[in-house]
N, C-alpha and C positions, 0 to 999 in steps of 0.2 A: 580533647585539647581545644577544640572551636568552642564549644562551651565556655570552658576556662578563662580562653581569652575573650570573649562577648562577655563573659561578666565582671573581669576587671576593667573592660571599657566602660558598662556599666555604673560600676562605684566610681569610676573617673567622673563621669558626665552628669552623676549624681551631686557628689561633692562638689562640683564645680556651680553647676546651678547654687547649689545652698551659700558658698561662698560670696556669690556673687550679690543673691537675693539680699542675705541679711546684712551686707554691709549699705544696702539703699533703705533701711530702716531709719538710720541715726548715728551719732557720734558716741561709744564707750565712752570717751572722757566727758563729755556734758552728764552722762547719766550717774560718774563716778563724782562728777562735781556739783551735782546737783544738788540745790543747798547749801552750801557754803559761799560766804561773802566775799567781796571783792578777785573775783577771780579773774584774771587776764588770759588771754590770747598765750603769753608767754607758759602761762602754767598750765593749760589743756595741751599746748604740744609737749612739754614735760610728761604728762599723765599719758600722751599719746609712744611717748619713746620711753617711757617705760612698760608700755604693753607690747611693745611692737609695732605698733601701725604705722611709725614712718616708714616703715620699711615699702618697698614696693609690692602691689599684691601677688604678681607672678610667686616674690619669694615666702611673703608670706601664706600663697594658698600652697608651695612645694614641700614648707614646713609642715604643713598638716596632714601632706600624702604622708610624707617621712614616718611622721608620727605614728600612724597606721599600720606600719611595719615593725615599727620595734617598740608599738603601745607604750610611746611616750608622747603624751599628747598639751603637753607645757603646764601652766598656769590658769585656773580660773582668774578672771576681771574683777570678780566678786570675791574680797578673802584670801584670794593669794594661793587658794589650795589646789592642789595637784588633780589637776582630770586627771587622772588614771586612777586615783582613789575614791574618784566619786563615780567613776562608772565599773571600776572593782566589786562598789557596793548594792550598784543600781541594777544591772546587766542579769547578778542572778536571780533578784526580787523580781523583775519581770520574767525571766526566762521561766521561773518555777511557776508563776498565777498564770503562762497564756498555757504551756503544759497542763497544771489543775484546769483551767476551762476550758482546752480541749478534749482532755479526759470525760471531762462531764458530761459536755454534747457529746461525745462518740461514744459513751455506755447510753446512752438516752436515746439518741436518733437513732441508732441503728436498727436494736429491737422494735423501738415504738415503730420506723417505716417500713420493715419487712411484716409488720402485722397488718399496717395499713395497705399493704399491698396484697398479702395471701386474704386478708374481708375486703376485697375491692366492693365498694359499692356498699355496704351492711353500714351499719350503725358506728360499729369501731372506727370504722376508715373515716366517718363523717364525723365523728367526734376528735379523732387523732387530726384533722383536718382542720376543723374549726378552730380547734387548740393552738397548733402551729399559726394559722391565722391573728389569732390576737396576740402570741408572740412578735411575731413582727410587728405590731403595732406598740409594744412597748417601749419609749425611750430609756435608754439601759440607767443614765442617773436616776429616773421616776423608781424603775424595779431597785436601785440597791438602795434609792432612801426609804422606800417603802418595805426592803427587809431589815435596816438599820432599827427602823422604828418598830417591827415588830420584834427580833429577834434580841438587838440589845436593849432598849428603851424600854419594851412590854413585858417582856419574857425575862430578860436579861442572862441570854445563855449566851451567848457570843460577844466579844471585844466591838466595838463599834468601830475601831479603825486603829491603823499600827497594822507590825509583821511581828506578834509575838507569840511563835508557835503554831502549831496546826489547824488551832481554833481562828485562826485568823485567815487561813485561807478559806474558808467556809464559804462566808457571803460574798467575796470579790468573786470567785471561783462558782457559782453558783448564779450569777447574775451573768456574765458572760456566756457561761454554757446555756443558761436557757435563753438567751439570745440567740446563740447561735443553732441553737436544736431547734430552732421555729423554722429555722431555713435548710438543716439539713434532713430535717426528718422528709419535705417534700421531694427533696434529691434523692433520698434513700427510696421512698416510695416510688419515683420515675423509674428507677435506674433498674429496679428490681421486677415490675409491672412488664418490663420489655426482656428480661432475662426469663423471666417466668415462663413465658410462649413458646420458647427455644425446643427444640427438639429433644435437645440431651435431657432436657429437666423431665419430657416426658418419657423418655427411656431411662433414669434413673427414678423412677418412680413405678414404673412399670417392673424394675428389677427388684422392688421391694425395699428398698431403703425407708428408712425412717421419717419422717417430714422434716426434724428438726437437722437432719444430717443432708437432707436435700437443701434446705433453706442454707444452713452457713457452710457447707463442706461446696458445694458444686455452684448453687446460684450465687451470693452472697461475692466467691472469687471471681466469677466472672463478671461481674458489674464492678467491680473495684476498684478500677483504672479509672473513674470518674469522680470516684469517689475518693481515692488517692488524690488525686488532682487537687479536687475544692477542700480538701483537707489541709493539706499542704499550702496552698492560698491561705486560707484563715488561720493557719498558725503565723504568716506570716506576717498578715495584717494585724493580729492581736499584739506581736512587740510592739508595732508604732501606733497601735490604734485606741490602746486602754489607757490614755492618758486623763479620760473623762471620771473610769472607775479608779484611778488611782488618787486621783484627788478627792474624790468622794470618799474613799476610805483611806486617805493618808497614806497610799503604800509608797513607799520609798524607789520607786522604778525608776525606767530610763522614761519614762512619759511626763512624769514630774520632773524629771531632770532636764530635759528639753523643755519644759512648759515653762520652769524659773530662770533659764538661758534665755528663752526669747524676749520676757520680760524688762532681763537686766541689760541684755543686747549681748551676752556674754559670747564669744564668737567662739572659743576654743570649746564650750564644754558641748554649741550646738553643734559646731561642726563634724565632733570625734561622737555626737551619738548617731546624728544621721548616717557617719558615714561608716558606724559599726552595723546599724542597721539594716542598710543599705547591703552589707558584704553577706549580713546573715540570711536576709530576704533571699537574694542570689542564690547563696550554697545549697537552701531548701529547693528552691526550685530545680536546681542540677539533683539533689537526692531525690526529687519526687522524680524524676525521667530515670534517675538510677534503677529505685524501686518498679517502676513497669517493668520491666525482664527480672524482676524476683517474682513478680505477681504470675505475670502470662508470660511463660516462656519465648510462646510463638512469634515475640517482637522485638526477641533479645539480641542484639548487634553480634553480628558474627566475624 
């Protein structure tokens, strides 16, 4: 229950900042009038009370908690249409691709860093090293123009951009994960190098077990809990963070949707994604503490 309530103070103190931030950007109504001729003073407060902005911001930031609760989040600025049917449509396109690219790093890092760790020191570990090495040094838009170009452009087996069908999470989903397998394959290898020395691995090896049943049955769970962790982190940075690869390949997410809010000043559509964001980031990190006592019982609240 202390959790719970720390992270609805959270999304308070979240939304609140964002509220506060994006209205010292600019005026809605100049950006809506922008262009058109002889405009007066009397016709931006018109444009301004049809959006809501005369109202006072107290009531207009209480409407946007409101919102929050019963996912009605008003009017986009831009168009007239309904936030809740554009993050209806957004919410799952990103939920599915940071899913897809964390799947990919975690079948990728886990194997490749429990190798790099059982050949410490050998060829494998120094090659699995280097590797991850020039992963991080890759800017994630350089790797998906540079798979756009070869996979639809050269090859042409894949959609260059769009969500249409499975072919199309390929290269979004594929560019993220090996981003991020550069950074966890050396976490996998940390975490596994100091499990390894452990006692029980030497008495479960001395009882005859199998290597591969040693590696993921006994070590693999006990180093978990850190690796749960920075799991649980990068899923939950990849909702707000792929707004780079989204625009790269057109995917219709909450990252492109916040990206065309900020631009237009649209205050409803930015406020109700931060602060869905905001509540999902939270909830992960409360199931990442859940899941430690599924992992290792021994730290499980009694």
């Amino acid at each position: 229950m202390k959790r719970v309530i720390q992270a609805i103070f959270v999304v308070i103190a979240v939304s609140l900042v964002v509220a506060v931030a994006i209205r010292l950007t600019g005026d809605p109504a100049l950006m809506i009038a922008q262009g058109a001729t002889n405009i007066t003073e009397a016709d931006l407060e018109r444009i301004r009370e049809g959006l809501g902005l005369n109202q006072p911001f107290i009531v207009q930031y209480l409407q946007s908690l409101a919102g929050l609760l019963t996912w009605q989040f008003g009017n986009s600025f831009v168009g007239g249409t309904s936030v809740t049917l554009l993050i209806n449509k957004a919410l799952p396109a990103t939920l599915a691709l940071a899913f897809a690219s964390l799947f990919v790093s975690i079948a990728i890092s886990i194997p490749l860093g429990i190798r790099a760790a059982v050949s410490r020191g050998r060829w494998s570990d120094q090659l699995i090293r280097i590797c991850s090495l020039v992963g991080l040094s890759f800017p994630n838009f350089w790797l998906a123009t540079m798979l756009v170009l070869l996979f639809s452009i050269t090859l042409k087996w894949l959609p260059p951009s769009g969500m249409n069908g499975m072919q199309s999470f390929i290269m979004p989903a594929l560019t993220m994960g090996i981003i991020l397998t550069a950074t966890n394959v050396r976490l996998v290898r940390t975490t596994m190098l100091e499990t390894l020395n452990a006692q029980y691995i030497m008495v479960a090896r001395a009882k005859g077990l199998s290597e591969r049943k040693v590696l993921y049955k006994h070590a693999l769970r006990n180093c978990a809990i850190p690796l749960i962790t920075y799991f649980g982190l990068q899923f939950g940075t990849l909702l707000g963070g792929i707004v780079v690869i989204e625009r790269v390949f057109n995917w219709p997410g909450m990252g492109t949707l916040a990206f065309d809010a900020v631009a237009a000043r649209d205050y409803p559509v930015l406020q109700a994604v931060i602060m869905i964001l905001s509540l999902m980031i939270v909830a992960i990190n409360l199931l990442v503490d859940i899941a430690y006592g599924l992992v290792d019982p021994r730290i499980r609240t009694k």
